[in-house]
N, C-alpha and C positions, 0 to 999 in steps of 0.2 A: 494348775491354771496358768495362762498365759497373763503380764501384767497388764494390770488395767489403768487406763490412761481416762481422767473424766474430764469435760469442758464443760466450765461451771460461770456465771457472771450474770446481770440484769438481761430481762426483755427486751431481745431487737439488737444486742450487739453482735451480730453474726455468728453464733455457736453453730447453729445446724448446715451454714452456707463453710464452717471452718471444718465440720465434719465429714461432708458432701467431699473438699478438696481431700481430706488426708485419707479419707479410705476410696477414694479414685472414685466412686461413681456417685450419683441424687441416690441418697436412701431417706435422708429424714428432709421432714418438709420442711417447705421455707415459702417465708410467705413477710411480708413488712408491718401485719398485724403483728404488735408485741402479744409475748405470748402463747404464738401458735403451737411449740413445741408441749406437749404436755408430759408425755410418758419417756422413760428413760427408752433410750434407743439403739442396738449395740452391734458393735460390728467390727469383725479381725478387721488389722491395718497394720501395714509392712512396710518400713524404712531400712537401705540401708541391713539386709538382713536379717532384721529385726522382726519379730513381728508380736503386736500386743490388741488386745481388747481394749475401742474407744467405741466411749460411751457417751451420746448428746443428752442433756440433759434440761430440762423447762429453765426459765428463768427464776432467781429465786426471791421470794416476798418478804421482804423487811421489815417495814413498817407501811401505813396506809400512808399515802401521797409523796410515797420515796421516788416513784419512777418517771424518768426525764421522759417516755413516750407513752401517746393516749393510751390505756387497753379497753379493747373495745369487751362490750357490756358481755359478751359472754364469755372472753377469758379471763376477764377480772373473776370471774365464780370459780376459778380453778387454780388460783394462785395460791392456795394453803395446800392443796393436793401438790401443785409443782412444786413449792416449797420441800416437800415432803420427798418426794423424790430424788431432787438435787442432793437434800440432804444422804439420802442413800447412798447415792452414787459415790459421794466424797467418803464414804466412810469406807466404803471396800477400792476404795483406787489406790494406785502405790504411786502413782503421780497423777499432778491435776492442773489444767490450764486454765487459768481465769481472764476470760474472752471481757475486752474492751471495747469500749467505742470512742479509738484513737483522735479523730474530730471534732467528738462532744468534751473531752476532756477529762478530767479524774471529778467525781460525782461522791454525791454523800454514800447512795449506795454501792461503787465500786468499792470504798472504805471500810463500809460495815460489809462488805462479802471476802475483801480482804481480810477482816477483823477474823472471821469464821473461818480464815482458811489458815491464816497462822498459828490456832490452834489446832491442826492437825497435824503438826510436825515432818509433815509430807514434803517431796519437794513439788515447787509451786513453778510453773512460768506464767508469765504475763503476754497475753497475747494483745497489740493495740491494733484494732481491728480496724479495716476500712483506711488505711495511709497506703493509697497507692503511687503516689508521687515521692520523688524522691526529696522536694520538699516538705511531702508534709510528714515525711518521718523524724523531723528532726519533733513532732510534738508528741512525739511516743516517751520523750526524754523526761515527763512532768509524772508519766505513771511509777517513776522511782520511790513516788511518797509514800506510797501504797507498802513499802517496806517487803516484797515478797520475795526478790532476788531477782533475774534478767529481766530486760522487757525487752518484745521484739516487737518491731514493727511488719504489719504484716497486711495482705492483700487477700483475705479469704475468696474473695471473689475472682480477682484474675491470678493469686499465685503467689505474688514476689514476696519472700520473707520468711513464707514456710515451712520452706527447705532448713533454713538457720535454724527455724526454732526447733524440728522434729530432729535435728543433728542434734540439739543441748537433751532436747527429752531421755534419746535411746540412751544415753551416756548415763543417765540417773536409773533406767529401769532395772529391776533384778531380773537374771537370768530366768527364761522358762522351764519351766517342772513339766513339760508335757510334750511328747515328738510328735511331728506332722502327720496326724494322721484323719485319712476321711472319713468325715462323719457320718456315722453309720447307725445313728439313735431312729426311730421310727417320727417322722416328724409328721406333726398331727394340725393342721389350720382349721379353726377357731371362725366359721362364716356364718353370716348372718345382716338382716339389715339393720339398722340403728337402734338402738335401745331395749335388745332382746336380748341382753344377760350375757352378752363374752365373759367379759373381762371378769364380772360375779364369778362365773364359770371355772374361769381360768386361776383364779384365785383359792377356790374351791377343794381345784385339782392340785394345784400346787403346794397349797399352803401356806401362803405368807402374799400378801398386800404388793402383789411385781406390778398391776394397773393398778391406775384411777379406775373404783368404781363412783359412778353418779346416775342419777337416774337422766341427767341431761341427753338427748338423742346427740350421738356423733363425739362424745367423750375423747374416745380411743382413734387419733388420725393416722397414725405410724403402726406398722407390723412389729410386734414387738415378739422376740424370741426369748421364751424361756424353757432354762432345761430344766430337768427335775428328774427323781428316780421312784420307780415302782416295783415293788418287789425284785430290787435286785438287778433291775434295766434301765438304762434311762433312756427317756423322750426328749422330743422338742416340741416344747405347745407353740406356737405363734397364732399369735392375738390381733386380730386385723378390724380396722375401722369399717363400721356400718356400708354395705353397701346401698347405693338406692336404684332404681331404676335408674335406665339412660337419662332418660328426657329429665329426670328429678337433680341430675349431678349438677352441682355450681361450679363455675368455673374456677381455679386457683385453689387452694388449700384444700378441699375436700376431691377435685379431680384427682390430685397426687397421691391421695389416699386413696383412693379407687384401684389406680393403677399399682399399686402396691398391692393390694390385697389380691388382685390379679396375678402377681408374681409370686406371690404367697401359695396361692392355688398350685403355682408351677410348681412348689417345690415341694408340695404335702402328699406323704404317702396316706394318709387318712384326712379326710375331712369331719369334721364335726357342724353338722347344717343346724343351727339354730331358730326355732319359729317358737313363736306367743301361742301357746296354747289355748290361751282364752280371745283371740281371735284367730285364729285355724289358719291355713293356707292361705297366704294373702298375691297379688300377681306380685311383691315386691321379692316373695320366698319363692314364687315360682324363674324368675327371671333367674338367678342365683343359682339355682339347682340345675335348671337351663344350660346354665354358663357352665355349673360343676360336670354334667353330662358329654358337653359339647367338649371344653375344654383341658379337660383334667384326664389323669389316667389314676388318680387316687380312688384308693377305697370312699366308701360313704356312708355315715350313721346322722340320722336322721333325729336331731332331740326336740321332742315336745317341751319347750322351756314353759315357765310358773303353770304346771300343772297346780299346782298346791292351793293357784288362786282361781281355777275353774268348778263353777258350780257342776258335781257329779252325780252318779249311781252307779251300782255294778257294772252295767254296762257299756260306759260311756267310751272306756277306754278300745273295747272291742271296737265300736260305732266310727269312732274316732280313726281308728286304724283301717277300718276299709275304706271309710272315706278319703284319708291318706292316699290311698294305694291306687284307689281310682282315680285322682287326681293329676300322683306322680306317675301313671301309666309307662312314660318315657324313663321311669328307672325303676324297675320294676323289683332289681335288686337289692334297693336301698335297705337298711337296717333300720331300728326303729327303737326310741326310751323316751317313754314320760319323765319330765324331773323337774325338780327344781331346782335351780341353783342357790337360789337364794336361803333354802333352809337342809338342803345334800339330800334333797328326796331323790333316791335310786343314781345317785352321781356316784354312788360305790361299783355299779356294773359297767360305767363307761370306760374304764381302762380293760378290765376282763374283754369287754367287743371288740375292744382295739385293736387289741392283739389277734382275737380272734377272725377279723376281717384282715388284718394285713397278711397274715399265714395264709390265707385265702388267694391273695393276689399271688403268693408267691407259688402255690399250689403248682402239680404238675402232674398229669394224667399220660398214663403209658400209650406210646403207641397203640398196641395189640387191642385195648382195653377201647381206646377213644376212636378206633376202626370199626369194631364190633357193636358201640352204641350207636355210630350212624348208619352202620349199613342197616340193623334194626331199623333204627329210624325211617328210613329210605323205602323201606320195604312194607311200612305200617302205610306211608301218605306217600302218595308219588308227587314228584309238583305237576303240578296239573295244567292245559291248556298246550301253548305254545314249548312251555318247560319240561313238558312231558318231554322230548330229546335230550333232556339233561341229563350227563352219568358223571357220578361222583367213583375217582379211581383210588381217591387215596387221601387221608388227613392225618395231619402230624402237627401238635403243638411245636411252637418254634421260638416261645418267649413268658416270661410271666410280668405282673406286675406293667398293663395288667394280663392276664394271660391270653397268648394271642392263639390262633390254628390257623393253618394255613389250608386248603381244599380244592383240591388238583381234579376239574374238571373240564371236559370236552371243550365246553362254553361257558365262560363267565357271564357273558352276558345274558344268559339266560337264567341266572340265580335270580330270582324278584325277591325285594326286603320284605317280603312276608312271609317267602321261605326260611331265608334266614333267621327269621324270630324264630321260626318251626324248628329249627335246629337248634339253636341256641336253646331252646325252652329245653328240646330232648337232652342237654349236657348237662344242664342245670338239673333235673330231676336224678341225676350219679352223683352229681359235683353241684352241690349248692353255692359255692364260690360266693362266702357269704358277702353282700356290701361293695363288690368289686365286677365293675361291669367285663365282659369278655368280647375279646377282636375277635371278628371271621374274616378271612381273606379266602378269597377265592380267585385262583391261576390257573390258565390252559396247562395242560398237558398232550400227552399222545395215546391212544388209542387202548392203554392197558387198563385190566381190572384188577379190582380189588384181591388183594392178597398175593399178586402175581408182579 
């Protein structure tokens, strides 16, 4: 593993605006509710040829009425969970920066998080957050008390100081046990709207307590990357905040989240779509699926979450399923598990699909083979009308993942997108291409036929 670097200190002294600067771009949110950080949030970061694992991490809870800023009445409910966290994160770091707020001064709780940090025999720096003058660094000089060893003054926001401090950090970290190499785990995002069992899920899957689960809507606001191994492979789960509808998004702290989980989308070879069971298809699961169709080039399994808490019969689940299917019309190939997360009802077969729809995207049909089931095709249903001049001379897969064909005919423009389904349907019945939807491209060519 590469070293892990944690920034650890009270609500609101700039940890996530000091994580945002050292790994170059906004990944964790920020926002001047204390607070807002909840779930550990991680990401390489590279100085100076270095490069290590930093982790932002919630603000951590000491006692009741320790913290110099209001927390507003819903992230006061999450301070024993952020607690929880911080404290994780400091247990697996080889080094840890305890983030101040260089203007407010040394506080009862910078002392008592100091207190917890000298017993880990780590090395420690002191970061005094918020001195971007060059006068007021000289009051960086008072956090000495703190007994932890440097303190720098620093500007998480515009910059100045950072540089000094990540020069003392790489000096302390242990060499990395692991060469650059791209990571090639199958990465799996975790969507869904607010309060439909991710993170349960994600916990589930992994193992061990990596999110806050709560039953509060909107828990999880940061994409959070976990790896883990299965039989011998490992994944990346990434756990992403509730999405809601457009017109539903507030502005500030939950927009960020949004947009992240959008990015998350970019980067997942599977998705995991999450819906309530016991309120079926909602337009909040349709908008999302939407977006996963539109946007995505990932596989797709579709999980019935708290089935466990839906009144049933034999049947329901059939019932349930074409109703699904008629619904999601526009992804006709989606995958499909009832579970629950909550007590691992059928959560044993969602890694086996996983696999089994990503092999799928990568799938690869022979020429010979993929010429032969269209010209059949072609020959069973003409396209009909103005299309009927249409001659198909030639198709060749040209990509997977997801997998694409390209279709070398007279006129493109005469392909109608309901031919295309007609073909596409015909590939699908050779090549079920489980969960992964498939590109048609269709290009002029010149005047040849098939096989020739």
């Amino acid at each position: 593993m590469k070293p892990l670097v944690a920034l650890v200190g009270r609500p609101n002294v700039g940890k996530s605006t000091l994580f945002n600067r050292i790994v170059g771009r906004r990944m964790a949110v920020v926002s001047d509710v204390a607070g807002t950080t909840r779930d550990r949030l991680y990401s390489e970061a590279e100085w100076i040829d270095t490069s290590f694992m930093l982790v932002d991490t919630g603000g951590i809870e000491l006692d009741e009425g320790w913290n110099t800023e209001p927390l507003s009445e819903d992230s006061s409910r999450f301070m024993p969970e952020i607690r929880s966290q911080a404290q994780t994160a400091i247990e697996s770091a080889d080094a840890i920066i305890q983030v101040v707020d260089g203007q407010a001064g040394v506080t009862s709780a910078d002392r008592e998080v100091a207190e917890i940090l000298r017993r880990t025999k780590k090395p420690v720096f002191i970061a005094a957050n918020k001195l971007e003058s060059s006068k007021l660094k000289d009051d960086a000089f008072e956090f000495y008390e703190l007994g932890l060893g440097e303190v720098f003054a620093v500007s998480a926001l515009h910059g100045p100081g950072v540089a000094e401090l990540l020069d003392a950090l790489i000096e302390e970290l242990p060499p990395s046990d692991i060469s650059e190499e791209e990571d090639d785990t199958i990465k799996i995002a975790l969507l869904g709207k607010p309060n439909v069992g991710k993170s349960t899920l994600l916990n589930q899957l992994i193992g061990e307590q990596r999110a806050i689960v709560s039953p509060i809507a909107g828990t999880t606001r940061d994409a959070i990357d976990s790896k883990f191994r299965w039989q011998g492979k490992e994944f990346t789960l990434i756990d992403t905040a509730g999405i809601r509808r457009r017109g539903k998004i507030e502005q500030g702290v939950e927009k960020f989240s949004v947009l992240r989980s959008l990015k998350a989308l970019d980067r997942a070879d599977v998705v995991l779509l999450l819906i309530d069971g016991s309120q079926g298809l909602t337009a909040q699961d349709m908008h999302i699926a939407g977006m996963i169709s539109e946007e995505s080039k990932a596989g797709v399994i579709l999980l019935v979450n708290k089935w466990d808490a839906v009144d049933k019969d034999a049947f329901t689940i059939y019932d349930m399923t074409e109703r699904l299917r008629e619904e999601m019309v526009f992804m006709p190939y989606v995958e499909m598990l009832f579970i629950s997360a909550q007590n691992g009802q059928r959560v044993h077969k969602i890694m086996p699909l996983v696999e089994q729809v990503d092999e799928s995207r990568h799938h690869r049909v022979s020429t010979g083979e993929l010429n032969r089931i269209v010209r059949d095709a072609v020959a069973r249903h003409q396209p009909p009308g103005k299309a009927s001049k249409l001659k198909f001379f030639y198709v060749t897969q040209v990509g997977v993942a997801p997998p694409t064909f390209v279709f070398f005919v007279n006129n493109p423009e005469l392909v109608h997108f309901t031919y295309q389904r007609y073909l596409e349907n015909q590939i699908r019945q050779f090549f079920p291409f489980m969960g992964t939807q498939i590109k048609l491209i269709f290009r002029a060519r010149g005047e040849e036929r098939y096989g020739k």
